[in-house]
N, C-alpha and C positions, 0 to 999 in steps of 0.2 A: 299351586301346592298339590305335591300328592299323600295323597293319605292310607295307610293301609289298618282296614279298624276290622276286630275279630271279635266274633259274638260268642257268648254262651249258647248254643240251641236246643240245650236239654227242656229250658221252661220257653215257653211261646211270651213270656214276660220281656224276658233279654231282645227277642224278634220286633216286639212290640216296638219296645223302645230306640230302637234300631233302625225301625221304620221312621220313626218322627225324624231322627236324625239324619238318615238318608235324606231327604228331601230337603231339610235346611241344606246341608253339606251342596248338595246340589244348585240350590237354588244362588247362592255363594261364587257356586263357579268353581269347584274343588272337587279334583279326582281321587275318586274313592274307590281301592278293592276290598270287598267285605268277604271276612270267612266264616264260615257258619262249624261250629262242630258239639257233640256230641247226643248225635240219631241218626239215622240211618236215611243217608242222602234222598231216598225216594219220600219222607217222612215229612220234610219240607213243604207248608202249602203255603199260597198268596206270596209268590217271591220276586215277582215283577220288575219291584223298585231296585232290587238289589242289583240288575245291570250286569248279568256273568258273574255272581260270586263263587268262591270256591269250597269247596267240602272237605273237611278231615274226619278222622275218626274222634280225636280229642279224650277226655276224660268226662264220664259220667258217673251219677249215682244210682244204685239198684234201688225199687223199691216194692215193696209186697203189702197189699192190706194196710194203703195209709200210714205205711212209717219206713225211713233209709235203711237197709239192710246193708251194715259195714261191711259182714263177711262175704254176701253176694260179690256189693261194690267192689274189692280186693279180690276174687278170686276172678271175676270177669273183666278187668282193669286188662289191657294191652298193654304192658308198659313196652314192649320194644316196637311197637307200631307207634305210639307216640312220641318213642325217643326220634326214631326216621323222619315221622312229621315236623318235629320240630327242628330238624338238618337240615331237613329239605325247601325252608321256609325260609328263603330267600328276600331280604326288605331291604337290602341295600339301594333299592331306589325308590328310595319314599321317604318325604320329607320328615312325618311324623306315623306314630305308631300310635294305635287307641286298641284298648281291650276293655269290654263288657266280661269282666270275669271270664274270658275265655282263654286258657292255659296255653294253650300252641303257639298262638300269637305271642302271649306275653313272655314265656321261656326263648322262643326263638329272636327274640329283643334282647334279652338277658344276655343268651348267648353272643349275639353280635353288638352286644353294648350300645345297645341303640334306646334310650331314653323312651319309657312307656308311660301313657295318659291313661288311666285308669276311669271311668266313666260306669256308675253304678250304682245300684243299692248297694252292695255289699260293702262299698267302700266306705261306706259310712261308719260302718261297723270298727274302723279307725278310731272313732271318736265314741262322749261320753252319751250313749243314744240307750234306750228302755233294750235292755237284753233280759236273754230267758234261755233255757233248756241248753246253757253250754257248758263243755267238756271238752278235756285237755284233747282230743280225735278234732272237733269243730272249729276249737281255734287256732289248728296245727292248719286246718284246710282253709281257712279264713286266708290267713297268712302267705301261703307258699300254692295254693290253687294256681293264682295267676297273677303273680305280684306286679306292682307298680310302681313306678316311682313316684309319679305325682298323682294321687285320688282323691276323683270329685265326687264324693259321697251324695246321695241324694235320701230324699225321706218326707214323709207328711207333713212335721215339721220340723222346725232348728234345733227345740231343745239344750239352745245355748249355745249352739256348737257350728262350726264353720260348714256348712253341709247346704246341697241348694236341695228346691223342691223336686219335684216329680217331674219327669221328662213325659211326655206327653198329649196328644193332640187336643184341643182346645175348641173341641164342639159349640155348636149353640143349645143353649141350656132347651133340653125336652118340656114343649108346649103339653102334648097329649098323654100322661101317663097311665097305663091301664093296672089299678091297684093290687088286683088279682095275681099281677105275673110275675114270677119268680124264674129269674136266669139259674142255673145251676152248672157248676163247673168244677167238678170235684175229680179228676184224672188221676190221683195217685188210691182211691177207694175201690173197692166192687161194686159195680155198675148194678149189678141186681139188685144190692141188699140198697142201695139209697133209693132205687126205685120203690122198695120193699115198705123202706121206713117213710116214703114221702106219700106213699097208695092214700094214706085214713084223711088227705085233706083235702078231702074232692070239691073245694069252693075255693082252691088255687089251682093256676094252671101252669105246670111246672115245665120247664126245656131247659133239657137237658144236654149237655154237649161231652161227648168223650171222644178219646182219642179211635175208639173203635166203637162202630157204632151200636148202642145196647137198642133193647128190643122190651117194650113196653106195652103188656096188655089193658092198660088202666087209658082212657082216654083223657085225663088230666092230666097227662105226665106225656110230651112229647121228646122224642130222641132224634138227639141231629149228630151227625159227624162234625168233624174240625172245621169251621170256616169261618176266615176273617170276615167277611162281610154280611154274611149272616148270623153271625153273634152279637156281632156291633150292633144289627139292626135291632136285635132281639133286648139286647142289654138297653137300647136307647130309652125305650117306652117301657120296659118293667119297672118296678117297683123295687125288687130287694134283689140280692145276692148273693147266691149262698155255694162258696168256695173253699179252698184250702187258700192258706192262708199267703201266697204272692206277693209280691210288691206293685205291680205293676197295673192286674184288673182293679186292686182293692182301691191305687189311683183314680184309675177311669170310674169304678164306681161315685167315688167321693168328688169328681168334677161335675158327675154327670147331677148328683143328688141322691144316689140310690142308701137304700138302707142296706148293711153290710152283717151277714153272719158269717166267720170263718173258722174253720176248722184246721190247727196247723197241722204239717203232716210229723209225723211222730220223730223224736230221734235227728230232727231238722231243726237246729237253731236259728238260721234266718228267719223261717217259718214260726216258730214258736216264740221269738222275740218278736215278730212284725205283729203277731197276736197280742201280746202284752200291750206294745203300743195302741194297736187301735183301742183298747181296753182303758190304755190310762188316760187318751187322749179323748175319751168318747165318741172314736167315732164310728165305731162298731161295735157287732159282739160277737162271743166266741163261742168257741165247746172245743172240750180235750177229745172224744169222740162223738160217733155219731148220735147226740140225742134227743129221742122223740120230742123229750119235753120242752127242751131250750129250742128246739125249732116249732113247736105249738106258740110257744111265748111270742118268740120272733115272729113267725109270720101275722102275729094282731096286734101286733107295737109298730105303730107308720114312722114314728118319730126318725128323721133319717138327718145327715149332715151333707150340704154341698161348697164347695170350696172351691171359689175359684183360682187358679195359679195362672203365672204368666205362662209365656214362650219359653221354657227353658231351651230348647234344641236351638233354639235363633241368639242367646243371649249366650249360649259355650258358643259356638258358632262363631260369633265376634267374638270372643274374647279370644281365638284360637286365631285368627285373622291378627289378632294382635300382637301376638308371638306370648300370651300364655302368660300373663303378668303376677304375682301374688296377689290372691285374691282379698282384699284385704276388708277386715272387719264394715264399714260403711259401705262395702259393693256388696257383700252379702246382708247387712240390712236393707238395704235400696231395695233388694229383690223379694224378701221375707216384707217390706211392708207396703208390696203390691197383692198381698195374697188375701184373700175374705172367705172368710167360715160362716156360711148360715144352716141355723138351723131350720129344718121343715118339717112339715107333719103334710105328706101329700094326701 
């Protein structure tokens, strides 16, 4: 079987999950060409597994000061570089097509009538799941960003609705926690000013990771550049996590056990409804912006949630091996009732 699967790579979320997949896919015995689009091909790190993938330019979103800037987005938008991309994208020899919200991939399926698997959070957004902050712009891009014809929505939980868990790798649960440390991963903010607002809690010790790396005179407060394995490492043994609001760390948090503050980015409805949910779901908490006081609270409240999930990357895996069957109501039970919420107070 060969498979051509196309990523989102605007968030390092979509990459994430991409990675777990990769390695089932492989492990399977299934040839895979992966494309990556929307940053800037040099922008890419930890790419290993991907085995020669390929770069477009694709479609992104602007954003300034923690919230989407529509008119940025539209005025910086290549639409005839994307139109050539997606001409140029050639899948006539691949047995199946999969798109992580990634638009190239899935227009250029469209155009060649070639049946697309849709694999994502986003897709969830299909069905009846905790929404927030949306607007006729959101759900025009929900829709037509990168359509599919068949979407596996995924999500923290079911909420009723035909959707699998979190894609994601499946650690062994953290023996040594050190309570003090706080992961920080806030890339759509100004890197100073969270340095600014985190300075007054000099009895945590904060790392912080951006895409460019910030520069901190507070010795509580470390700054790192992007890296896969150094964030993991960093995230294993902390205590809490304090992000904008993702789908995909906010998983890794909730497997690992960590306590969860997010911050959605503004103007971002995925983001602002994955907030609500963690909200209604308790397993997090949140803030509309950056505020001192709700991260004073937070960082003295241990109370955190871990949850273990299955294999999802191994169990599409086979079901893909299967030739992709309706997934029907008692196979999405089976899966939702191998899943365990504990709570903890580390």
């Amino acid at each position: 079987m060969k498979i051509f699967y196309g990523v989102q790579g605007t968030g390092n979320g979509h990459i994430t999950r991409a990675r777990v997949m990769a390695k089932e896919l492989y492990a399977a015995g299934i040839d895979v060409t992966f494309q990556f689009t929307g940053r800037p091909a040099d922008k890419y790190f930890d790419m290993d597994i991907f085995n020669g993938y390929q770069v477009r330019s694709g479609l992104t979103f602007n954003t300034d000061k923690g919230q989407v800037n529509y008119l940025k987005t539209a005025f910086e938008a290549k639409p005839v570089t994307f139109i050539k991309d997606v001409k140029a994208l050639d899948l006539s020899g691949y047995d199946l097509v999969i798109s992580d919200f990634e638009p190239v991939t899935a227009w250029a399926a469209k155009n060649q009538k070639k049946p697309v698997l849709g694999i994502g959070h986003q897709y969830a957004f299909n069905h009846k799941i905790p929404r927030a902050g949306s607007d006729p712009i959101a759900n025009q891009v929900m829709k037509y960003f990168a359509p599919a014809d068949t979407g596996v929505g995924l999500h923290w939980h079911h909420f009723g609705q035909p959707i699998l868990p979190p894609i994601i790798d499946t650690p062994e649960t953290p023996k040594n926690i050190i309570n003090n440390k706080i992961v920080v991963y806030l890339p759509f903010e100004d890197q100073q000013k969270v340095i600014t607002l985190l300075s007054p809690f000099e009895n945590f010790e904060f790392h912080l990771y951006s895409p460019e790396l910030a520069h901190s005179k507070f010795d509580h407060i470390i700054c790192n550049p992007l890296s896969r394995e150094g964030f993991q490492k960093d995230v294993y043994d902390c205590s809490g996590i304090i992000s904008n609001a993702g789908f995909e760390l906010a998983s890794e948090a909730l497997q690992l056990g960590k306590k969860i503050l997010a911050k959605p980015l503004h103007a971002q409805m995925e983001q602002i409804s994955n907030a609500a949910a963690l909200k209604q779901l308790g397993y997090g908490q949140t803030m509309h912006d950056m505020d001192i006081s709700v991260i004073e609270q937070w960082l003295h409240d241990s109370h955190a949630i871990r949850i273990t999930y299955p294999n999802i990357a191994k169990i599409l895996v086979n079901w893909i091996q299967s030739d992709m069957p309706e997934m029907e109501p008692d196979f999405i039970e089976d899966i939702w009732s191998t899943v365990e919420v504990q709570h903890i107070n580390p």
